[in-house]
Predicted model as a PDB file, atoms N, CA, C, CB and O in Angstrom, pLDDT in the B-factor column:
MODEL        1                                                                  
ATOM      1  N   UNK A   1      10.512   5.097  28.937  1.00 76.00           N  
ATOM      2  CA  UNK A   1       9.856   5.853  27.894  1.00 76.00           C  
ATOM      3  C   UNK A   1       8.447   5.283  27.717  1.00 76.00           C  
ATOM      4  CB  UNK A   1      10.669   5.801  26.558  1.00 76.00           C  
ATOM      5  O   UNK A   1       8.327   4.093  27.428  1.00 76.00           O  
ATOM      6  N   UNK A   2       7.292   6.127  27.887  1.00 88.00           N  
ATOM      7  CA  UNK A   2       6.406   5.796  27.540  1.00 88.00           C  
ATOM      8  C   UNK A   2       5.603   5.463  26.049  1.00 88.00           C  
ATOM      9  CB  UNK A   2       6.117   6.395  28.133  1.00 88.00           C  
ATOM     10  O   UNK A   2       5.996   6.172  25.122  1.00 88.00           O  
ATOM     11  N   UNK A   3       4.704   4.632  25.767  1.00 88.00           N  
ATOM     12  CA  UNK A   3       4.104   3.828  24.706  1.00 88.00           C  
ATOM     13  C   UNK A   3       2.576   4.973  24.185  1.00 88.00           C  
ATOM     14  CB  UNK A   3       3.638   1.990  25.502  1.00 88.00           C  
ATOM     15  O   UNK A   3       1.691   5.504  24.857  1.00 88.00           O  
ATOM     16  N   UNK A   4       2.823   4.965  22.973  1.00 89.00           N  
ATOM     17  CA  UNK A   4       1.802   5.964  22.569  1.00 89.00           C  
ATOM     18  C   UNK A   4       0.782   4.722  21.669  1.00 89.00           C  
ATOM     19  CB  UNK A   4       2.589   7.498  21.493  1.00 89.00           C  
ATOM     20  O   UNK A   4       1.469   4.077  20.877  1.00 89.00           O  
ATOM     21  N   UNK A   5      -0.473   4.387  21.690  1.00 89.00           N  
ATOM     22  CA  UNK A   5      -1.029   3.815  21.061  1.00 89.00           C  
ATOM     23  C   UNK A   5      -1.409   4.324  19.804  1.00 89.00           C  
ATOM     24  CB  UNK A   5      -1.745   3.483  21.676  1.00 89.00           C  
ATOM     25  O   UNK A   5      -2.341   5.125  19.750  1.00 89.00           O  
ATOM     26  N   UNK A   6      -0.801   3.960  18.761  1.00 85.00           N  
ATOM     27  CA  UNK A   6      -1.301   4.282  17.324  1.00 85.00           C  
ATOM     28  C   UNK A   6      -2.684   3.903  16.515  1.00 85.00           C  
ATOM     29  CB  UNK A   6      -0.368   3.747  16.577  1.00 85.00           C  
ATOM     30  O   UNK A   6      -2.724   2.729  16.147  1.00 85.00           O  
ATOM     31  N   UNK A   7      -3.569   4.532  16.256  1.00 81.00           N  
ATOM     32  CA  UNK A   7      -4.523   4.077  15.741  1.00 81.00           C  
ATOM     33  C   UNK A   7      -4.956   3.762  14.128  1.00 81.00           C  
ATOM     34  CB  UNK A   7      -5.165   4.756  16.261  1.00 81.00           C  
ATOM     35  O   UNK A   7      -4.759   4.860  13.608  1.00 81.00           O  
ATOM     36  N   UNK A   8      -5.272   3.168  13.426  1.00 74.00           N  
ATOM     37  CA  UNK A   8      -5.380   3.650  12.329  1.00 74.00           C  
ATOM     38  C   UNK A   8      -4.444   2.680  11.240  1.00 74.00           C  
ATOM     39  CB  UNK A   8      -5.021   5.116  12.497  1.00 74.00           C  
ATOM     40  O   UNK A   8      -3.682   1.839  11.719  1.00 74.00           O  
ATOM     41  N   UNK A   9      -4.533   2.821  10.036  1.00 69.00           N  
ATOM     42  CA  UNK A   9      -3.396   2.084   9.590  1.00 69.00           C  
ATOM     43  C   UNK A   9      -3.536   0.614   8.620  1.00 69.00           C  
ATOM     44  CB  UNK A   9      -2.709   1.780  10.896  1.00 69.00           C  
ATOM     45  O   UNK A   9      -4.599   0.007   8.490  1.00 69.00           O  
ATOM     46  N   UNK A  10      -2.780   0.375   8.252  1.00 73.00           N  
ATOM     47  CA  UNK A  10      -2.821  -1.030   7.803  1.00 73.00           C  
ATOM     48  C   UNK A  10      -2.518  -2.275   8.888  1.00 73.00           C  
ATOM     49  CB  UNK A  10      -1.794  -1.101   6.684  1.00 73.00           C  
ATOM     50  O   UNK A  10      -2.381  -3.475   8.650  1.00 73.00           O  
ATOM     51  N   UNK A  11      -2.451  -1.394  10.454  1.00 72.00           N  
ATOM     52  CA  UNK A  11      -2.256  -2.796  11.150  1.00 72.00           C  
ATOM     53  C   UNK A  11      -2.582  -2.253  12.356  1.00 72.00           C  
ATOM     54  CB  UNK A  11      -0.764  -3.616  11.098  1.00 72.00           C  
ATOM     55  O   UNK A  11      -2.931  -1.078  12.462  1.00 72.00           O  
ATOM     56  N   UNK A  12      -2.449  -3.474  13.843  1.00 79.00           N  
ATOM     57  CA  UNK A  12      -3.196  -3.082  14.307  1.00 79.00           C  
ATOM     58  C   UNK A  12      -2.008  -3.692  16.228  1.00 79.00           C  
ATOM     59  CB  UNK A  12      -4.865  -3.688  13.538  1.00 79.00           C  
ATOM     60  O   UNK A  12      -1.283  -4.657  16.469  1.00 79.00           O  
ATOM     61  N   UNK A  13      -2.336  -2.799  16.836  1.00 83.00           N  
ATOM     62  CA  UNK A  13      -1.128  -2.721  18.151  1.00 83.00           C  
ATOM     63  C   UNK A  13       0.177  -2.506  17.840  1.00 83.00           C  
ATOM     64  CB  UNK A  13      -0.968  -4.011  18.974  1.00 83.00           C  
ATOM     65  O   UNK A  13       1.224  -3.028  18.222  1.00 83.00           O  
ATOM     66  N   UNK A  14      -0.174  -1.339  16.810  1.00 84.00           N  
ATOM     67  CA  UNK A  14       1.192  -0.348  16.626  1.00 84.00           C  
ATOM     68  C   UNK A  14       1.019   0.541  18.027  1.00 84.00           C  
ATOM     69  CB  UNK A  14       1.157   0.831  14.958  1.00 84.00           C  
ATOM     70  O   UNK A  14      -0.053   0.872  18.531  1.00 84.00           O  
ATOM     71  N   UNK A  15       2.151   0.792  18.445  1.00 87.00           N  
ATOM     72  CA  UNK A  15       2.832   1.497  19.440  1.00 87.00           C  
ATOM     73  C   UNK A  15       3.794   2.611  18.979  1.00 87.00           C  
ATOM     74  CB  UNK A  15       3.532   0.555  20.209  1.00 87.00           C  
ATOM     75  O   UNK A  15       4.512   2.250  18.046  1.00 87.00           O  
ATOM     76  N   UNK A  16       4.000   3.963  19.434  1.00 86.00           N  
ATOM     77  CA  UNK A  16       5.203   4.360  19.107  1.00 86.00           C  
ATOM     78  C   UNK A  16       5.712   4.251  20.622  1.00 86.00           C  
ATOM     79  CB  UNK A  16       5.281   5.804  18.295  1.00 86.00           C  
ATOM     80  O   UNK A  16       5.025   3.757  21.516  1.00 86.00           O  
ATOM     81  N   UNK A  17       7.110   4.816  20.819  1.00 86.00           N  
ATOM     82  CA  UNK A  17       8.089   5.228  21.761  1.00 86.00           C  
ATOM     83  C   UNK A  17       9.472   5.705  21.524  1.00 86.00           C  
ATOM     84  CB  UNK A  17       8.216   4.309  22.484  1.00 86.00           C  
ATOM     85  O   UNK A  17      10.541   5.262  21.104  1.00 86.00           O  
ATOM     86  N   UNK A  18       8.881   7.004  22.061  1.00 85.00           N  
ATOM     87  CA  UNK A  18       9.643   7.923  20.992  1.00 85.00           C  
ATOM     88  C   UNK A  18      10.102   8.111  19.377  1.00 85.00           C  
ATOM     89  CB  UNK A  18      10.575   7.912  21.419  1.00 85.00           C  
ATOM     90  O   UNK A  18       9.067   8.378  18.766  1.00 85.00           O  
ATOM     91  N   UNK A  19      10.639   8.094  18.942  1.00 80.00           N  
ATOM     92  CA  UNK A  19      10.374   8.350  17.579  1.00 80.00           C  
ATOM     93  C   UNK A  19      10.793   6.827  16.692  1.00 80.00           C  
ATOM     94  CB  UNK A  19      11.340   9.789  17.112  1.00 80.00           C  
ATOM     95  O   UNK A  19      11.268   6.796  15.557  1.00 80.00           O  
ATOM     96  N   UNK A  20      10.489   5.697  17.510  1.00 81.00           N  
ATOM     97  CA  UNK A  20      10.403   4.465  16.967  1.00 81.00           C  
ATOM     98  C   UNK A  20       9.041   3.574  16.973  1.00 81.00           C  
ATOM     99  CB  UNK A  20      11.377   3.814  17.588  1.00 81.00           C  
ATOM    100  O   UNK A  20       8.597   3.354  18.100  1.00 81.00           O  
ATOM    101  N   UNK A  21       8.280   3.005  15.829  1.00 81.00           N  
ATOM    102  CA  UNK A  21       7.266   2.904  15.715  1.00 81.00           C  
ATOM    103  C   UNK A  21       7.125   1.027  16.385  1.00 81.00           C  
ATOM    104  CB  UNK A  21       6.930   3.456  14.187  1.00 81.00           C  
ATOM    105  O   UNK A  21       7.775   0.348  15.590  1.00 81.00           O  
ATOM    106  N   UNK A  22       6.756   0.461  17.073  1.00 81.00           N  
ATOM    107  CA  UNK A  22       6.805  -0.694  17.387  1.00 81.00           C  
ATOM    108  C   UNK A  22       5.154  -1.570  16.739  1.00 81.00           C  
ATOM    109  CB  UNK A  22       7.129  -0.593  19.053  1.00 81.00           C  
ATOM    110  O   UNK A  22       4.037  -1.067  16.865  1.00 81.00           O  
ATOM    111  N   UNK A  23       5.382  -2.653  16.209  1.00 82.00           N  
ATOM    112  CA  UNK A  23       4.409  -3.740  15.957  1.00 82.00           C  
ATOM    113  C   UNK A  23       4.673  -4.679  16.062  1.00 82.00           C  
ATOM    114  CB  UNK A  23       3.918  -3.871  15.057  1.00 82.00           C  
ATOM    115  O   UNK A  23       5.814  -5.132  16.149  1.00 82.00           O  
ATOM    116  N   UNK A  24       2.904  -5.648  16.099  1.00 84.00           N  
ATOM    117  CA  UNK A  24       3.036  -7.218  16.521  1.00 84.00           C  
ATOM    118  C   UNK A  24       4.042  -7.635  14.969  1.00 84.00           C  
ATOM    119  CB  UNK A  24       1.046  -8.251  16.712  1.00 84.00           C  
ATOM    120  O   UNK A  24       4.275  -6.989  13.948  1.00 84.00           O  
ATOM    121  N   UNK A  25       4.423  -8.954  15.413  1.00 83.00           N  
ATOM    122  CA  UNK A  25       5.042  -9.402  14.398  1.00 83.00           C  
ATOM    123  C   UNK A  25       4.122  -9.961  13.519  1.00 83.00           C  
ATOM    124  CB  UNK A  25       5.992 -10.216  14.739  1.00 83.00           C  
ATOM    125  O   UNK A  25       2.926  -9.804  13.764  1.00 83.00           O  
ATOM    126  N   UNK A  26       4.503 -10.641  12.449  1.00 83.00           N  
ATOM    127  CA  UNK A  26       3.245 -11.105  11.086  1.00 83.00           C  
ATOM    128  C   UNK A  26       3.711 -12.045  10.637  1.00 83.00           C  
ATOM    129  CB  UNK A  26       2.904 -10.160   9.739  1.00 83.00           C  
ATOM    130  O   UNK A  26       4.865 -12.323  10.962  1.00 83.00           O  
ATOM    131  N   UNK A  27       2.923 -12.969   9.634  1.00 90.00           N  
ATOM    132  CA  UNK A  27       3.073 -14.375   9.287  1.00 90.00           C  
ATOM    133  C   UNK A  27       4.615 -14.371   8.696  1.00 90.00           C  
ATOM    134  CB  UNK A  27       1.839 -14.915   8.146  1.00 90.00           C  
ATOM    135  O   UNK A  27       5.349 -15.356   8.777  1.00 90.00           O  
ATOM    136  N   UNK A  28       5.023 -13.032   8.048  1.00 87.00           N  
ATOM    137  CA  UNK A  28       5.831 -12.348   7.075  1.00 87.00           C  
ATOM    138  C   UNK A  28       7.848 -12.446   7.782  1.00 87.00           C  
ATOM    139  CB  UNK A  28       4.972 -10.430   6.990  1.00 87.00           C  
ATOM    140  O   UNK A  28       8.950 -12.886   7.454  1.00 87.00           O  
ATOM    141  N   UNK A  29       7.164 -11.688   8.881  1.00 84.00           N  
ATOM    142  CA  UNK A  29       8.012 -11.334  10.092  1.00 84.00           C  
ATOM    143  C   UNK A  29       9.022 -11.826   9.813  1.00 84.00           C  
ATOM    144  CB  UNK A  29       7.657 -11.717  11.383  1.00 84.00           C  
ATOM    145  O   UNK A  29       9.850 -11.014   9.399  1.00 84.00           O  
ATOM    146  N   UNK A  30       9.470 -13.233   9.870  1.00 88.00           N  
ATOM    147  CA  UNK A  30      11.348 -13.837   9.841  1.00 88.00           C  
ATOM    148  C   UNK A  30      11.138 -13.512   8.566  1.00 88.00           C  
ATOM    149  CB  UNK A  30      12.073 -15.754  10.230  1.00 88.00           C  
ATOM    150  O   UNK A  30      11.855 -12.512   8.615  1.00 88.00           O  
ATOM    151  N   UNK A  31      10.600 -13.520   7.014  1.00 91.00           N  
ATOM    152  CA  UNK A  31      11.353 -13.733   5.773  1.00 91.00           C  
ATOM    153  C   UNK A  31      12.074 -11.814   5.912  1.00 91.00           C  
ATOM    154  CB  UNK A  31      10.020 -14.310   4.062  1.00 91.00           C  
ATOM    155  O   UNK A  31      13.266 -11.508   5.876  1.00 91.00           O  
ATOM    156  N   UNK A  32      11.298 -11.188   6.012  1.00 84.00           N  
ATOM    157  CA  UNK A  32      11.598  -9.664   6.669  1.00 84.00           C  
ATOM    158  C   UNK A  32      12.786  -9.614   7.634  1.00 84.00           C  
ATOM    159  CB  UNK A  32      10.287  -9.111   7.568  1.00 84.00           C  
ATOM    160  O   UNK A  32      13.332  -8.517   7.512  1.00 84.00           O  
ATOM    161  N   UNK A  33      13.310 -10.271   8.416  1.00 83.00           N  
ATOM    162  CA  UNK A  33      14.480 -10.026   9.343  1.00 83.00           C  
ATOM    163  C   UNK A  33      15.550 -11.075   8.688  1.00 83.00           C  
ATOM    164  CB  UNK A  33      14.094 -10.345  11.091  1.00 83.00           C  
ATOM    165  O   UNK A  33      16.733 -10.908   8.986  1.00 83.00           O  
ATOM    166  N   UNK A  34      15.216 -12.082   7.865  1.00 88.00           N  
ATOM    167  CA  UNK A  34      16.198 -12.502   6.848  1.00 88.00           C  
ATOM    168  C   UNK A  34      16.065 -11.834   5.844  1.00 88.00           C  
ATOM    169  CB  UNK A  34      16.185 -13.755   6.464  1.00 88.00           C  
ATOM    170  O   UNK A  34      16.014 -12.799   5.080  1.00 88.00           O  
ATOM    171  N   UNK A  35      15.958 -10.937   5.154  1.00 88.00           N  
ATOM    172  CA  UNK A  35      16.191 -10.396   4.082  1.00 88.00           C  
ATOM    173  C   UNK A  35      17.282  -9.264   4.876  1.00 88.00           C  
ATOM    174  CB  UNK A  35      14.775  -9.912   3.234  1.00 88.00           C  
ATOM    175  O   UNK A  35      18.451  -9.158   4.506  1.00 88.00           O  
ATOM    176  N   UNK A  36      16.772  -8.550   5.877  1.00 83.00           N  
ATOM    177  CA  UNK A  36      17.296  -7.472   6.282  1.00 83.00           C  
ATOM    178  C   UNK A  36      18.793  -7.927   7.064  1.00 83.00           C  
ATOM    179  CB  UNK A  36      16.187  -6.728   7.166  1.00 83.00           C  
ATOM    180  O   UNK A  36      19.595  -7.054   7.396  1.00 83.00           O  
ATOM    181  N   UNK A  37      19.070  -9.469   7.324  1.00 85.00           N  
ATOM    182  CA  UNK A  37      20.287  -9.610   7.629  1.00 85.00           C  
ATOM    183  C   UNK A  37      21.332 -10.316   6.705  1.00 85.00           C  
ATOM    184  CB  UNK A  37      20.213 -10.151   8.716  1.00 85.00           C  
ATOM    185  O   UNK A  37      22.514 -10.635   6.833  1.00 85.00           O  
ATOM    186  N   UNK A  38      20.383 -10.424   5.707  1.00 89.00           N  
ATOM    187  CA  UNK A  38      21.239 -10.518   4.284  1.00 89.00           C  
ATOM    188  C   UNK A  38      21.852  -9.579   3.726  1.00 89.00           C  
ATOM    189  CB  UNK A  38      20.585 -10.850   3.275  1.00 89.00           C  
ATOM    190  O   UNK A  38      22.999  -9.579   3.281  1.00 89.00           O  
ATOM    191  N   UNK A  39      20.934  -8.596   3.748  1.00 87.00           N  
ATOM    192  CA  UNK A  39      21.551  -7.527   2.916  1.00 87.00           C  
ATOM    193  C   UNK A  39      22.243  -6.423   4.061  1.00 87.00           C  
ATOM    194  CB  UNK A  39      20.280  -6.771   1.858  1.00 87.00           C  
ATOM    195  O   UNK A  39      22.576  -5.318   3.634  1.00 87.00           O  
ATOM    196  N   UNK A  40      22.473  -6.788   5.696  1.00 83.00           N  
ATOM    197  CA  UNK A  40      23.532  -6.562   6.456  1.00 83.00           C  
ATOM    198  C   UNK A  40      24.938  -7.091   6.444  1.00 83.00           C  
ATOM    199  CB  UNK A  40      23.141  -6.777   7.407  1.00 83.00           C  
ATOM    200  O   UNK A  40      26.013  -6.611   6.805  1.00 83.00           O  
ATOM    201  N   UNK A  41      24.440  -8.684   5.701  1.00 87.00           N  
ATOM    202  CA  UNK A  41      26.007  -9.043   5.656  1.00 87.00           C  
ATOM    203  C   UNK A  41      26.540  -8.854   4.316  1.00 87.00           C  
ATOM    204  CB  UNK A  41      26.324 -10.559   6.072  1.00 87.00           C  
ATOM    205  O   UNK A  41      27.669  -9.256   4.035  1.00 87.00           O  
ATOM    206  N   UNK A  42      25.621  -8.131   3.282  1.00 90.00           N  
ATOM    207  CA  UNK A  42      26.318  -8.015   1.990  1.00 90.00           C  
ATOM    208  C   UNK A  42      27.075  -6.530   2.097  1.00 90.00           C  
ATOM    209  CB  UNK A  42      25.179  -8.138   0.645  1.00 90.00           C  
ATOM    210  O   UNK A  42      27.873  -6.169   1.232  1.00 90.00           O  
ATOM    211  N   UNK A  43      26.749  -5.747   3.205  1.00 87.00           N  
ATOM    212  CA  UNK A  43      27.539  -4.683   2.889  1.00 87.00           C  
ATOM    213  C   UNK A  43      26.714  -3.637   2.840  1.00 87.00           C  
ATOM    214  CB  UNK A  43      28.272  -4.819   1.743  1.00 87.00           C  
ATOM    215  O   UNK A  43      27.017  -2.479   3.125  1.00 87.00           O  
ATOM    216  N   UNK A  44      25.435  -4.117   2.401  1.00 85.00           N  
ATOM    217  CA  UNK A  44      24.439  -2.927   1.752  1.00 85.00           C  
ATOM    218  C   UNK A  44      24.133  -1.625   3.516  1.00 85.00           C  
ATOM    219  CB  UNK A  44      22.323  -4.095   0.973  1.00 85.00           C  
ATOM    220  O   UNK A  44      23.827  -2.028   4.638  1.00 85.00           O  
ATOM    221  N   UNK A  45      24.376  -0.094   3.075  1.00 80.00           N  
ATOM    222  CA  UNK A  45      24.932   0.875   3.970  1.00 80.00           C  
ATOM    223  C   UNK A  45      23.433   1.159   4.456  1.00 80.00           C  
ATOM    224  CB  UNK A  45      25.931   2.212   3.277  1.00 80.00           C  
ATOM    225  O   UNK A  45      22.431   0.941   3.775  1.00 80.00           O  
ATOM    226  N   UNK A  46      23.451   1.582   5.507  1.00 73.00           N  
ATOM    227  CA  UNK A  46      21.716   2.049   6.480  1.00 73.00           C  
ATOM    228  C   UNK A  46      20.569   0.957   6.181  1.00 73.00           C  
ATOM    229  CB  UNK A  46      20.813   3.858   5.779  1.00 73.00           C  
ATOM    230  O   UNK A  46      19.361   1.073   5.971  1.00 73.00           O  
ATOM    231  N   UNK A  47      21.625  -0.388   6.264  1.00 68.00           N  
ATOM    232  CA  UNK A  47      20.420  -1.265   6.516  1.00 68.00           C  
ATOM    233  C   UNK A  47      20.399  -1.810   7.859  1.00 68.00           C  
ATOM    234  CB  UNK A  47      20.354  -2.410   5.561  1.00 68.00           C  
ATOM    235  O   UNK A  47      21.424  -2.348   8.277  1.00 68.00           O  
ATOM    236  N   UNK A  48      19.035  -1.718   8.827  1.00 62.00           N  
ATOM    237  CA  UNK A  48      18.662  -1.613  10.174  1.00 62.00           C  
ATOM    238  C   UNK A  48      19.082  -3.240  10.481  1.00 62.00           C  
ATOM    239  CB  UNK A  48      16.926  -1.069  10.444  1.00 62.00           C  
ATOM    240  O   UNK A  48      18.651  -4.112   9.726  1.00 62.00           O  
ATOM    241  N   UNK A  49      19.883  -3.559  11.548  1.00 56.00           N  
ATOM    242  CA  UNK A  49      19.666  -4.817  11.906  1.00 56.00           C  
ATOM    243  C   UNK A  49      18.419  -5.488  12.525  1.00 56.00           C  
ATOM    244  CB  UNK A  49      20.530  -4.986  12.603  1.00 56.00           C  
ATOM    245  O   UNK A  49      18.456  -6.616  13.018  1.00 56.00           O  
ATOM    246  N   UNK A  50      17.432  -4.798  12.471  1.00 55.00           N  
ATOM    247  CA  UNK A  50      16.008  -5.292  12.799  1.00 55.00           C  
ATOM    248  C   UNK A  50      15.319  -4.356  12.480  1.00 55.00           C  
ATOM    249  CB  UNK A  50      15.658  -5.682  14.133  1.00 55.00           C  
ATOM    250  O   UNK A  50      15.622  -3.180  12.681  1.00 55.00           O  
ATOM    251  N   UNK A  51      14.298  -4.752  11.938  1.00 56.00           N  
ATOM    252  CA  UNK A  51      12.972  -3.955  11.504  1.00 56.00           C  
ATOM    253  C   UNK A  51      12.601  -2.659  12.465  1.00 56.00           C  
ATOM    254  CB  UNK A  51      11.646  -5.041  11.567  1.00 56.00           C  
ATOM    255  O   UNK A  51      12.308  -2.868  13.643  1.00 56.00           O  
ATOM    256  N   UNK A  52      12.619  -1.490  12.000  1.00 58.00           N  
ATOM    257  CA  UNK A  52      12.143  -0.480  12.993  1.00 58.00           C  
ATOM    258  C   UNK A  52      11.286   0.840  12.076  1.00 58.00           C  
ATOM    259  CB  UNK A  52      13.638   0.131  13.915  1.00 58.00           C  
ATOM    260  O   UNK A  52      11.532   0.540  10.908  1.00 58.00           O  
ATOM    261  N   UNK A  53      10.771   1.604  12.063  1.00 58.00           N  
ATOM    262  CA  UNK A  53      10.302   2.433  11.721  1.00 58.00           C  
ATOM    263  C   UNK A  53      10.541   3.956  12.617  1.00 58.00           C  
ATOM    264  CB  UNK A  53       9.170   1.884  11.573  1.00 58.00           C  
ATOM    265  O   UNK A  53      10.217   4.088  13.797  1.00 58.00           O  
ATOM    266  N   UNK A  54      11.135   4.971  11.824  1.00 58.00           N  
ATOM    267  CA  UNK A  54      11.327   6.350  12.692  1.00 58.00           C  
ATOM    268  C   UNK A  54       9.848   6.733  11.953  1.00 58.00           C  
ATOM    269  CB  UNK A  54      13.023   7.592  12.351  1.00 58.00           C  
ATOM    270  O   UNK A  54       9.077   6.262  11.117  1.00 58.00           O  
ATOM    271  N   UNK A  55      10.008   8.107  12.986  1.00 59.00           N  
ATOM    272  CA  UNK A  55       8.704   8.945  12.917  1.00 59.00           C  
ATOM    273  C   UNK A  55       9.476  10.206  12.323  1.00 59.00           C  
ATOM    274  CB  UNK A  55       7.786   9.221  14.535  1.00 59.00           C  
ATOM    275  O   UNK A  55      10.550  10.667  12.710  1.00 59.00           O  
ATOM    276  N   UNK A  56       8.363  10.807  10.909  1.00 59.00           N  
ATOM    277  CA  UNK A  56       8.633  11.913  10.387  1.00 59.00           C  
ATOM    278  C   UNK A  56       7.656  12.834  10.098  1.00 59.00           C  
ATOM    279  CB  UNK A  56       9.221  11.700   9.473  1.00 59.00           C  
ATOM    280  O   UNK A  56       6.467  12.736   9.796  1.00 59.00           O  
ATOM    281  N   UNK A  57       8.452  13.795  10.265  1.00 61.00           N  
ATOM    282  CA  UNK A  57       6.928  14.926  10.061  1.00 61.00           C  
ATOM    283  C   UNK A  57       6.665  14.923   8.718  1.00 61.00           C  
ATOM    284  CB  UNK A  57       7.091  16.732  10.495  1.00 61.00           C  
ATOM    285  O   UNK A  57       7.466  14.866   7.784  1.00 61.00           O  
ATOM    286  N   UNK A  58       4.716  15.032   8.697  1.00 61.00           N  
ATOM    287  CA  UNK A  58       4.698  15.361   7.295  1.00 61.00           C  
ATOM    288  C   UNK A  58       3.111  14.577   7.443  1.00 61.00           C  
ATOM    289  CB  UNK A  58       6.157  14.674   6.108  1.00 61.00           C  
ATOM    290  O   UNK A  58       2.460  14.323   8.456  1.00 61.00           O  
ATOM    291  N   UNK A  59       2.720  14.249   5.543  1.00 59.00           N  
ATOM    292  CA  UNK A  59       1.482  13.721   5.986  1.00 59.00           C  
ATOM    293  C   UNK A  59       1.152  12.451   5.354  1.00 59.00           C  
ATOM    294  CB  UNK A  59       0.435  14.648   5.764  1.00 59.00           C  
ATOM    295  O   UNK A  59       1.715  11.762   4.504  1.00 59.00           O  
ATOM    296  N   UNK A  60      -0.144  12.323   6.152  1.00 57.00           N  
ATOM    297  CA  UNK A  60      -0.501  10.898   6.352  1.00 57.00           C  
ATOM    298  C   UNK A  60      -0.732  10.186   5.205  1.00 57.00           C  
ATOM    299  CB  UNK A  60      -1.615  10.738   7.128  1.00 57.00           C  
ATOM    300  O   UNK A  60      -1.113  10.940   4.310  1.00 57.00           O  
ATOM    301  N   UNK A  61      -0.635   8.753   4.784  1.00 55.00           N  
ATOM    302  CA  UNK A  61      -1.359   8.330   3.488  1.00 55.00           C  
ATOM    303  C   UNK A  61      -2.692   8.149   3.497  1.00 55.00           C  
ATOM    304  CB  UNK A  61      -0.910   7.177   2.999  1.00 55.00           C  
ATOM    305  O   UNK A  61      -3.387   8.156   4.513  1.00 55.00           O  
ATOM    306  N   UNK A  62      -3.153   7.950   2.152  1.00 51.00           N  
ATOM    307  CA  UNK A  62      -4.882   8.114   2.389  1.00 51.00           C  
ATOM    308  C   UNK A  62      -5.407   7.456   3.027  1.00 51.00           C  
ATOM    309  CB  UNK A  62      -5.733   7.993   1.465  1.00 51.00           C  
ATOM    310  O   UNK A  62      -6.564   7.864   3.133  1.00 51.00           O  
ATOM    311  N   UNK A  63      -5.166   6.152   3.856  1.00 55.00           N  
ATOM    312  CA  UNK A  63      -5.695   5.100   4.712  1.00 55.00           C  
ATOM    313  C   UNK A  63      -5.546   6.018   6.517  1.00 55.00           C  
ATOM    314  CB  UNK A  63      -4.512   3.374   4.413  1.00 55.00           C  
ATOM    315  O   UNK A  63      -6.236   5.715   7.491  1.00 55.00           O  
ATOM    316  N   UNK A  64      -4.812   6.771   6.498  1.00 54.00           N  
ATOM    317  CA  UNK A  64      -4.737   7.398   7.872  1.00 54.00           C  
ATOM    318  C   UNK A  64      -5.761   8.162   8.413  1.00 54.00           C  
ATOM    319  CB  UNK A  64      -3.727   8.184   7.952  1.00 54.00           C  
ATOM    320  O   UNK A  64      -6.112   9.142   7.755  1.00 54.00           O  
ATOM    321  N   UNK A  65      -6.393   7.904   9.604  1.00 52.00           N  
ATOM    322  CA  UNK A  65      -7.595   8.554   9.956  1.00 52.00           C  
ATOM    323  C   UNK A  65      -7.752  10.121   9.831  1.00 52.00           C  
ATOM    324  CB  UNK A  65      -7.825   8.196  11.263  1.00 52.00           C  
ATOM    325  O   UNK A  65      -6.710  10.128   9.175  1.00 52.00           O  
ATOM    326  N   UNK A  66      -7.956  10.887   9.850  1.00 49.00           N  
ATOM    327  CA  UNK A  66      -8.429  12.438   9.761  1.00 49.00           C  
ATOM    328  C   UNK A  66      -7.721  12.712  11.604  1.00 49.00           C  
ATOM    329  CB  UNK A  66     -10.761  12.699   9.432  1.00 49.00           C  
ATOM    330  O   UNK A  66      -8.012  12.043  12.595  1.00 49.00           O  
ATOM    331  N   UNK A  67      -6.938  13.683  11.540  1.00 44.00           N  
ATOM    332  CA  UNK A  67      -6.695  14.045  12.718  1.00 44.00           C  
ATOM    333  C   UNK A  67      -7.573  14.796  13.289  1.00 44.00           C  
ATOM    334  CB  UNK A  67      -5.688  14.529  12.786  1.00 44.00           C  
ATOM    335  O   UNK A  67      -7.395  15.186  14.443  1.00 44.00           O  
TER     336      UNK A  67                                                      
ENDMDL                                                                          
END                                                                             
């Protein structure tokens, strides 16, 4: 599957592929994949075992470039 370069944004070597949004990791990064495997082992329902982002139609927030 090919890598779509995202431009724009609050960050920067976002990628999509296919309808999953990929980024560099951040200073942030593990407290973010421990929170999210905390609240995997508490039970809590449609929580992602790793950070991912889908793609939805619709529109951009005000920081998004002008298509």
């Amino acid at each position: 599957m090919s890598e779509q370069t995202l431009p724009g944004g609050n960050t920067t070597g976002a990628v999509r592929a296919g309808n999953v949004v990929h980024k560099p990791a951040a200073p942030w990064t593990p407290s973010v994949h421990a929170l999210l495997r905390h609240l995997e082992q508490a039970g809590v329902e449609g929580c992602p075992g790793r950070s991912a982002s889908t793609i939805r139609a619709g529109r951009c927030s005000a920081t998004c470039p002008a298509r």
